[in-house]
Backbone as CSV, one residue per row, in Angstrom:
resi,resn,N_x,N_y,N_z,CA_x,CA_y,CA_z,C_x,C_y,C_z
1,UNK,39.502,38.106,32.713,40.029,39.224,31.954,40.225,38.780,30.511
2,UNK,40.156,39.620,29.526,40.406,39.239,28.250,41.935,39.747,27.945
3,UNK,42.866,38.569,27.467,44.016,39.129,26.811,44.544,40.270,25.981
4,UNK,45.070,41.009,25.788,45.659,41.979,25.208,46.526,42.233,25.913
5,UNK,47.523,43.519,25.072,49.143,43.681,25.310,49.020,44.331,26.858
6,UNK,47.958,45.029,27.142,47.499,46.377,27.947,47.386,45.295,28.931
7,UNK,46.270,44.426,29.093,45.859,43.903,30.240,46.864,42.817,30.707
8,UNK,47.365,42.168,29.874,48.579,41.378,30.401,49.948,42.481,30.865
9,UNK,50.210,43.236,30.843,51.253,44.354,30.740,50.791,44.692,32.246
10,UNK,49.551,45.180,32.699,49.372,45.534,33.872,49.257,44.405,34.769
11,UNK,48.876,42.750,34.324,48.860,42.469,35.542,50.404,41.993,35.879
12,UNK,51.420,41.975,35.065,52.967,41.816,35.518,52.846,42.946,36.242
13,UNK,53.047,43.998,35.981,53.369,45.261,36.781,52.580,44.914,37.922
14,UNK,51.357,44.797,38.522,50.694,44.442,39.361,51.788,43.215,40.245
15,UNK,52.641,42.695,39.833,53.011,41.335,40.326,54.386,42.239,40.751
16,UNK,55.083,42.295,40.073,56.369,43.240,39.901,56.990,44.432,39.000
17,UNK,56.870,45.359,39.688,56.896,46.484,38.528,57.933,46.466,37.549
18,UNK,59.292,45.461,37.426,59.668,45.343,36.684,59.099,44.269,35.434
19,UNK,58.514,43.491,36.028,57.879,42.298,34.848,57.567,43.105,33.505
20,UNK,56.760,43.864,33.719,56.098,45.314,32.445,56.873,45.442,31.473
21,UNK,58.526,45.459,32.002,59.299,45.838,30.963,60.746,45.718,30.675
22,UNK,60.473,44.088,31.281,62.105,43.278,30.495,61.614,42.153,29.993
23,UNK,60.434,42.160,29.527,60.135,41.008,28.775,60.864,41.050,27.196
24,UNK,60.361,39.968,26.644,61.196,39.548,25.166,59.843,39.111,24.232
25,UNK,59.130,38.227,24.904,58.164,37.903,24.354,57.013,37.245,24.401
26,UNK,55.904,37.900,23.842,54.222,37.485,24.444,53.668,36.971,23.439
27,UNK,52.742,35.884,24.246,51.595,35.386,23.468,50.520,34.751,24.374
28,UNK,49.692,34.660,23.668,48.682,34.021,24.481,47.738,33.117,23.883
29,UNK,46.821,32.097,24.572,45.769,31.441,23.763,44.644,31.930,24.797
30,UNK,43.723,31.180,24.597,42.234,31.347,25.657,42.060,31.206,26.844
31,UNK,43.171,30.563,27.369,43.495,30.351,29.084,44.642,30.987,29.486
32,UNK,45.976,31.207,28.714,47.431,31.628,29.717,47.777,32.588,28.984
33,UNK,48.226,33.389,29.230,49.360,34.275,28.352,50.531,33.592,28.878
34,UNK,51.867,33.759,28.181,53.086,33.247,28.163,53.933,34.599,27.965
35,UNK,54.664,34.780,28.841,55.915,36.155,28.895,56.972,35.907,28.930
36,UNK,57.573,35.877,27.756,59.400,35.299,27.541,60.459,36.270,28.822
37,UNK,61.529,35.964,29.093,61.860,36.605,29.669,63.758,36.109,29.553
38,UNK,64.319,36.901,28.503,66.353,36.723,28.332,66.570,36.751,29.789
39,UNK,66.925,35.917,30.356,68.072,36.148,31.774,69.692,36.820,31.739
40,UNK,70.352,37.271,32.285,71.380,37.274,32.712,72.278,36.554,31.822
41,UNK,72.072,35.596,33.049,73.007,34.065,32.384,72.516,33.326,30.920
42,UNK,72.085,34.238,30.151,71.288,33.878,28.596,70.589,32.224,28.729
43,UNK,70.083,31.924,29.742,68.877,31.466,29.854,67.184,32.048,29.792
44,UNK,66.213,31.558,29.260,65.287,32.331,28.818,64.122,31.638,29.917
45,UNK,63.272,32.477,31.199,62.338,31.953,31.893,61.200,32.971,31.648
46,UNK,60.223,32.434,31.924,58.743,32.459,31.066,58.150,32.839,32.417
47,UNK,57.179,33.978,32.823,56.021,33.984,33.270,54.559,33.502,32.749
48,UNK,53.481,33.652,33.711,52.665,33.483,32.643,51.331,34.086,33.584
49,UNK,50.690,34.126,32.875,48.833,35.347,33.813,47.958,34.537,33.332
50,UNK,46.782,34.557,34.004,46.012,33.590,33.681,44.825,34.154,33.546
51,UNK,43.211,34.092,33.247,42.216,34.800,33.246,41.271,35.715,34.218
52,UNK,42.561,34.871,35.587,42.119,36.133,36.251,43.177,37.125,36.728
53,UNK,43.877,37.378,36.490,44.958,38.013,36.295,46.179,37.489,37.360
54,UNK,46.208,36.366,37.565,47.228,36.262,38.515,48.649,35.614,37.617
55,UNK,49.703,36.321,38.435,51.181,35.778,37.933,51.729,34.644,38.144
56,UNK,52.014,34.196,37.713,53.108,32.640,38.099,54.425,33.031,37.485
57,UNK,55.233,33.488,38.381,56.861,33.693,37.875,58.029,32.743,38.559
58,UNK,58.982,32.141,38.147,59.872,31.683,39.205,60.505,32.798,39.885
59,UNK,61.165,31.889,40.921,62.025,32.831,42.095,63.183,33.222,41.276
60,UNK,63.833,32.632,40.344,64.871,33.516,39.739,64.370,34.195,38.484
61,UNK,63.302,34.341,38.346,63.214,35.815,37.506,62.717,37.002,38.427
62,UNK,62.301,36.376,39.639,62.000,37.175,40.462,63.507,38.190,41.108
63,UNK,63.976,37.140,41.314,65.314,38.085,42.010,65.974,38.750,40.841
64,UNK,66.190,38.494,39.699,66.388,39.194,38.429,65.727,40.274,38.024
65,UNK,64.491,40.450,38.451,63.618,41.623,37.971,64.140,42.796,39.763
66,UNK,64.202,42.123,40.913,65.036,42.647,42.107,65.960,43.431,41.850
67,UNK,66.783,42.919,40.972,68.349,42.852,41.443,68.259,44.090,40.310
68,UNK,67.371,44.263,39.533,67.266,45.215,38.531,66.895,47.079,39.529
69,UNK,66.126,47.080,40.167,66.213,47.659,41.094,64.577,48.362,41.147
């Protein structure tokens, strides 16, 4: 997949429909995008998508994007 706001945007949503839209902040180079993500506890954890669109999130942004509902 080629990076942009659109195609990285859908494959979070694809992963968890909240990912889409409590992020903080994106970027990307030629292999990863990087997705900031403010916690709770004002710790900051990062997803990230890769070229073929798959997610790598931890389990506590996972239960954070959960607990969001």
């Amino acid at each position: 997949m080629k990076f942009t706001y659109e195609s990285v945007n859908n494959a979070l949503n694809d992963h968890h429909h909240n990912l889409s839209g409590y992020w903080s902040t994106l970027k990307w180079d030629d292999n990863v995008a990087t997705v900031g993500y403010m916690m709770e506890d004002g710790t900051e954890e990062d997803a990230t998508v890769d070229l073929q669109g798959n997610v790598t999130a931890s389990a506590k942004l996972i239960a954070e994007m959960d607990a969001i509902g």
